[in-house]
C-alpha positions as CSV (number, residue, x, y, z in Angstrom):
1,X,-121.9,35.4,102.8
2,X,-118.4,36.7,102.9
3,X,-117.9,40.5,104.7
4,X,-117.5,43.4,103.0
5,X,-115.9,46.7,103.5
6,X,-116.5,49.3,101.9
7,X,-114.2,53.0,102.1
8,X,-114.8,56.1,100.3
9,X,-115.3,59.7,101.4
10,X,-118.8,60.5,102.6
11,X,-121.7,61.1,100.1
12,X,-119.6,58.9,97.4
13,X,-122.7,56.1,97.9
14,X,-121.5,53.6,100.1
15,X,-124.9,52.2,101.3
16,X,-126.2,52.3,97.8
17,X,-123.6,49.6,96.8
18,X,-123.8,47.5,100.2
19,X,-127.3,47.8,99.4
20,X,-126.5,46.4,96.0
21,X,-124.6,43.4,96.9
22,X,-127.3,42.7,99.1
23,X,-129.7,42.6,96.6
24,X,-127.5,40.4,94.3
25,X,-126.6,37.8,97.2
26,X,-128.1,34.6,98.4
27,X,-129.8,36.3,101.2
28,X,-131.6,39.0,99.1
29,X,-135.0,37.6,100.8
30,X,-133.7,38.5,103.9
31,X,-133.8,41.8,105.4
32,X,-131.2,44.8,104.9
33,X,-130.5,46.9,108.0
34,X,-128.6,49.7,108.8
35,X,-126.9,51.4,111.4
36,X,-124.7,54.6,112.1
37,X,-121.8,54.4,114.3
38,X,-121.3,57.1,114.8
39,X,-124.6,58.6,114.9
40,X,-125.1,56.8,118.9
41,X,-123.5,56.8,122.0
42,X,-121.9,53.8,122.9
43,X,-124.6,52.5,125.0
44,X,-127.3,53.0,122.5
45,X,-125.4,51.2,120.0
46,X,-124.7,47.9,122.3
47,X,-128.3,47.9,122.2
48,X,-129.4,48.6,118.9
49,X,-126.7,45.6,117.7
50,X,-127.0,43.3,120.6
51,X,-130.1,43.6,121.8
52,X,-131.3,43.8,125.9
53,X,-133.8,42.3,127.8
54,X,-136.3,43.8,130.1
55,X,-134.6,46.1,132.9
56,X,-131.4,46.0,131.9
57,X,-131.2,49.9,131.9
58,X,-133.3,52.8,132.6
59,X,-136.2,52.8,130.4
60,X,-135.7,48.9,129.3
61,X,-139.5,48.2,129.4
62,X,-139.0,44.9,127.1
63,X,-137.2,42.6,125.8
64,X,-135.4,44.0,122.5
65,X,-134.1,41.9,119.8
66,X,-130.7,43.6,118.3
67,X,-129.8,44.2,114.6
68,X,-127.5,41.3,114.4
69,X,-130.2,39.0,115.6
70,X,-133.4,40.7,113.7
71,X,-130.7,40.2,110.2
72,X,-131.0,36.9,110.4
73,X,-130.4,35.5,106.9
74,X,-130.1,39.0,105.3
75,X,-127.3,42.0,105.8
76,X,-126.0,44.2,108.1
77,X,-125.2,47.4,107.1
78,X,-122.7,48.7,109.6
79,X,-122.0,52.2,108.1
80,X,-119.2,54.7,109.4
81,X,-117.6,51.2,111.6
82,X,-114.4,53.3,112.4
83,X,-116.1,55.7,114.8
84,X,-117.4,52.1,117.1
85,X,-116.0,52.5,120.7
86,X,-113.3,50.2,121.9
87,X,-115.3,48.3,124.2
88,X,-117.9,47.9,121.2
89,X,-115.5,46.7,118.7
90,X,-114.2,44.3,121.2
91,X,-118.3,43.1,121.5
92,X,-118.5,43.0,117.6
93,X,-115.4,41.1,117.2
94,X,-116.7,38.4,119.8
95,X,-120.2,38.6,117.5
96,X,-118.6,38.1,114.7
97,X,-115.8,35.4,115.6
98,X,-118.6,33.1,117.6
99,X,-121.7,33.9,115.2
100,X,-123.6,34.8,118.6
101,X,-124.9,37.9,120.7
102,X,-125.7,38.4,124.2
103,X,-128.2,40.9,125.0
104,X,-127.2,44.0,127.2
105,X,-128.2,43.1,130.6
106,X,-128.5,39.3,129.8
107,X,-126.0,36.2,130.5
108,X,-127.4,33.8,127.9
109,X,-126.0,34.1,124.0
110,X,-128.5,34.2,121.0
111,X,-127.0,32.9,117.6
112,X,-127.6,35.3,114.8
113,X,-126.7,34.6,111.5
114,X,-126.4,37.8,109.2
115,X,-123.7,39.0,106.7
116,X,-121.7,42.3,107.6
117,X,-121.2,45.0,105.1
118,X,-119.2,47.6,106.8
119,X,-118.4,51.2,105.9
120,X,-116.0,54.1,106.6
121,X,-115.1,57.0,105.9
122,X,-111.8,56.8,107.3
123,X,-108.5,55.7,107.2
124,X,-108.7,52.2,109.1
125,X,-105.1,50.9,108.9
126,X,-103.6,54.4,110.5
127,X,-106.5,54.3,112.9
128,X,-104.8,51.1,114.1
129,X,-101.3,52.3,114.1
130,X,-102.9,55.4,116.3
131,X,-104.9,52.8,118.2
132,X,-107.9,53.8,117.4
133,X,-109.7,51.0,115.8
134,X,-108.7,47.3,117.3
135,X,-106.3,45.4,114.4
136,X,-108.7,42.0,114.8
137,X,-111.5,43.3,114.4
138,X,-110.2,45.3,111.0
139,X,-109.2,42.0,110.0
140,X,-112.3,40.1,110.7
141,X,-114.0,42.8,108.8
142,X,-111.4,43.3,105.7
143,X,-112.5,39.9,103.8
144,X,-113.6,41.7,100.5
145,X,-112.6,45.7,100.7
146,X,-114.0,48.0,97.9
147,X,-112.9,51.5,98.0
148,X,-115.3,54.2,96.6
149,X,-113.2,56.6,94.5
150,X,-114.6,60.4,94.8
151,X,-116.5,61.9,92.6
152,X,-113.9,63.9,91.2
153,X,-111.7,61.1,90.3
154,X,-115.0,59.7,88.0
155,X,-115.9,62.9,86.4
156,X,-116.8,60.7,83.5
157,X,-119.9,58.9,85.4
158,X,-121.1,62.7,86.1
159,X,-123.0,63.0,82.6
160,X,-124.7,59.1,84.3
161,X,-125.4,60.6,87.3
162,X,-127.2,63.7,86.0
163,X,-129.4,61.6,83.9
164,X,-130.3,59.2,86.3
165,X,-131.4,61.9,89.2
166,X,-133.0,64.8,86.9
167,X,-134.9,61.6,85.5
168,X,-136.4,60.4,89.3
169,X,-136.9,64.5,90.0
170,X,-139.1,64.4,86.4
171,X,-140.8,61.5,86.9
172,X,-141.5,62.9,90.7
173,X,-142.6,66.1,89.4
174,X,-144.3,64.7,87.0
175,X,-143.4,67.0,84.4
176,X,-140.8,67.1,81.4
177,X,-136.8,68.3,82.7
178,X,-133.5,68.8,80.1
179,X,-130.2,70.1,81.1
180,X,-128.6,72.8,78.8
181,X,-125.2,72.3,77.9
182,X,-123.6,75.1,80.0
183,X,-125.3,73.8,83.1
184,X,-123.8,70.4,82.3
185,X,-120.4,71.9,81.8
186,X,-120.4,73.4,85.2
187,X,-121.6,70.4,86.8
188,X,-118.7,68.3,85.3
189,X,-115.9,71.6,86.5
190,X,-117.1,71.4,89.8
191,X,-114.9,69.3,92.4
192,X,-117.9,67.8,94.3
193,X,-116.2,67.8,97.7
194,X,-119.7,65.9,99.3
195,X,-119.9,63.8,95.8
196,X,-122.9,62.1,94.8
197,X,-124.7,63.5,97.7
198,X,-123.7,67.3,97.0
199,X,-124.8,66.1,93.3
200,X,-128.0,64.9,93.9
201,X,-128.6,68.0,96.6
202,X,-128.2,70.5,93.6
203,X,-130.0,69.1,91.3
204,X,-133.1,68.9,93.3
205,X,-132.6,72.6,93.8
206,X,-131.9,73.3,90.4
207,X,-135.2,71.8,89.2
208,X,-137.0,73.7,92.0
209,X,-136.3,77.2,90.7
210,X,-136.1,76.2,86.3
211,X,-138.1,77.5,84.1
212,X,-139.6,76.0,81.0
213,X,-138.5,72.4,82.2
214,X,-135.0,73.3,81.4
215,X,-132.1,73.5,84.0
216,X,-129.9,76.2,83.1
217,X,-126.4,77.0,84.8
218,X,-128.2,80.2,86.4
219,X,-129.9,77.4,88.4
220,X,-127.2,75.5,89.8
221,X,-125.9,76.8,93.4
222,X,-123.1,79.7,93.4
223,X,-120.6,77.4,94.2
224,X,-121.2,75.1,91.4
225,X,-121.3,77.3,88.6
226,X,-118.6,79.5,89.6
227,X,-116.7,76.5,90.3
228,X,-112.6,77.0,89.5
229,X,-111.0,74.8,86.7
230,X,-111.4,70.8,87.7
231,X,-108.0,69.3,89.3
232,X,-106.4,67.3,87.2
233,X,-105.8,63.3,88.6
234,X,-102.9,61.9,88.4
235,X,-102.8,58.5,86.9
236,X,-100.1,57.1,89.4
């Protein structure tokens, strides 16, 4: 039941593991929903998590149950958390702290019990200092943190990777796909500055244009294969 936070750079898979720890929880027979926080304004998000009742705004037609309330025994994915609006963090923080919602445009509170996962992309602990993101709420939030290294700190789960999505793209094409060795090399030079994402993205475009049911390094996007030599990672 406990909430999670998850931090990594974009594209390193952050709802794949929330969606993960769902899965292995108590309340995998509940539901898993997600929502961007940055993807809404701010009064599109108030609704989408709290919910609002019949003419509470322009185009209200009906009542509207909010994430937090349609979770109920399952998990909230609250991806990219650090781009929330004051005034909405200070709502989440009250959701959180009194296990209870009230609906935009509503006086009465709704009890909702679902399990935050939270994501983001950011920096949350200079965002406070800057006074960007509220120091409660990072708090209320930071029970379990995991942070997603990059993709270039792993290299070593590259080889992993390849196999796992060149074997979905095969079994979706339906049809028989190896990697040659110099195609494989470049894929492991290359810095991966969107990660997994960027990953995934050129191998799908890779087993577009192969020939034979073999991805070459010819296939791979310019900047992959004429990638410069890997960074080397410090161990400190």
């Amino acid at each position: 039941d406990s909430t999670v936070l998850l931090s990594g750079e974009s594209g390193t898979g952050k709802e794949v593991v929330a969606r993960y720890i769902h899965g292995l929880s108590q309340r995998s027979q509940g539901a898993f929903l997600s929502v961007n926080c940055g993807a809404l304004p701010e009064s599109l998000l108030e609704s989408e998590l709290f919910g609002h009742v019949k003419g509470s705004f322009t185009g209200a037609v009906r009542d509207k149950k909010g994430l937090l309330e349609a979770a109920e025994g399952g998990t909230l994915f609250l991806d990219e958390v650090g781009e929330m609006t004051p005034a909405t963090q200070v709502k989440l923080l009250r959701a959180l702290q009194e296990r209870e919602v009230v609906p935009v445009g509503s006086t009465q509170p709704v009890p909702v019990d679902a399990r935050i996962i939270a994501a983001t992309n950011r920096e949350l602990e200079e965002e406070i200092r800057t006074g960007g993101f509220r120091s409660d709420l990072y708090y209320r939030l930071n029970v379990i943190a995991l942070h997603l290294p990059p993709l270039r700190e792993r290299r070593e789960d590259i080889p992993l990777l390849v196999d796992f999505f060149v074997g979905r793209l095969a079994r979706e094409g339906d049809r028989a796909l190896e990697v040659e060795a110099a195609a494989m090399e470049a894929l492991k030079k290359h810095d991966w500055p969107g990660n997994v994402r960027e990953l995934e993205n050129a191998l799908e475009r890779a087993a577009v244009v192969a020939r034979e049911g073999v991805l070459r390094a010819d296939d791979l996007p310019v900047r992959v294969r004429e990638a410069p030599p890997a960074r080397l990672v410090s161990e400190e």
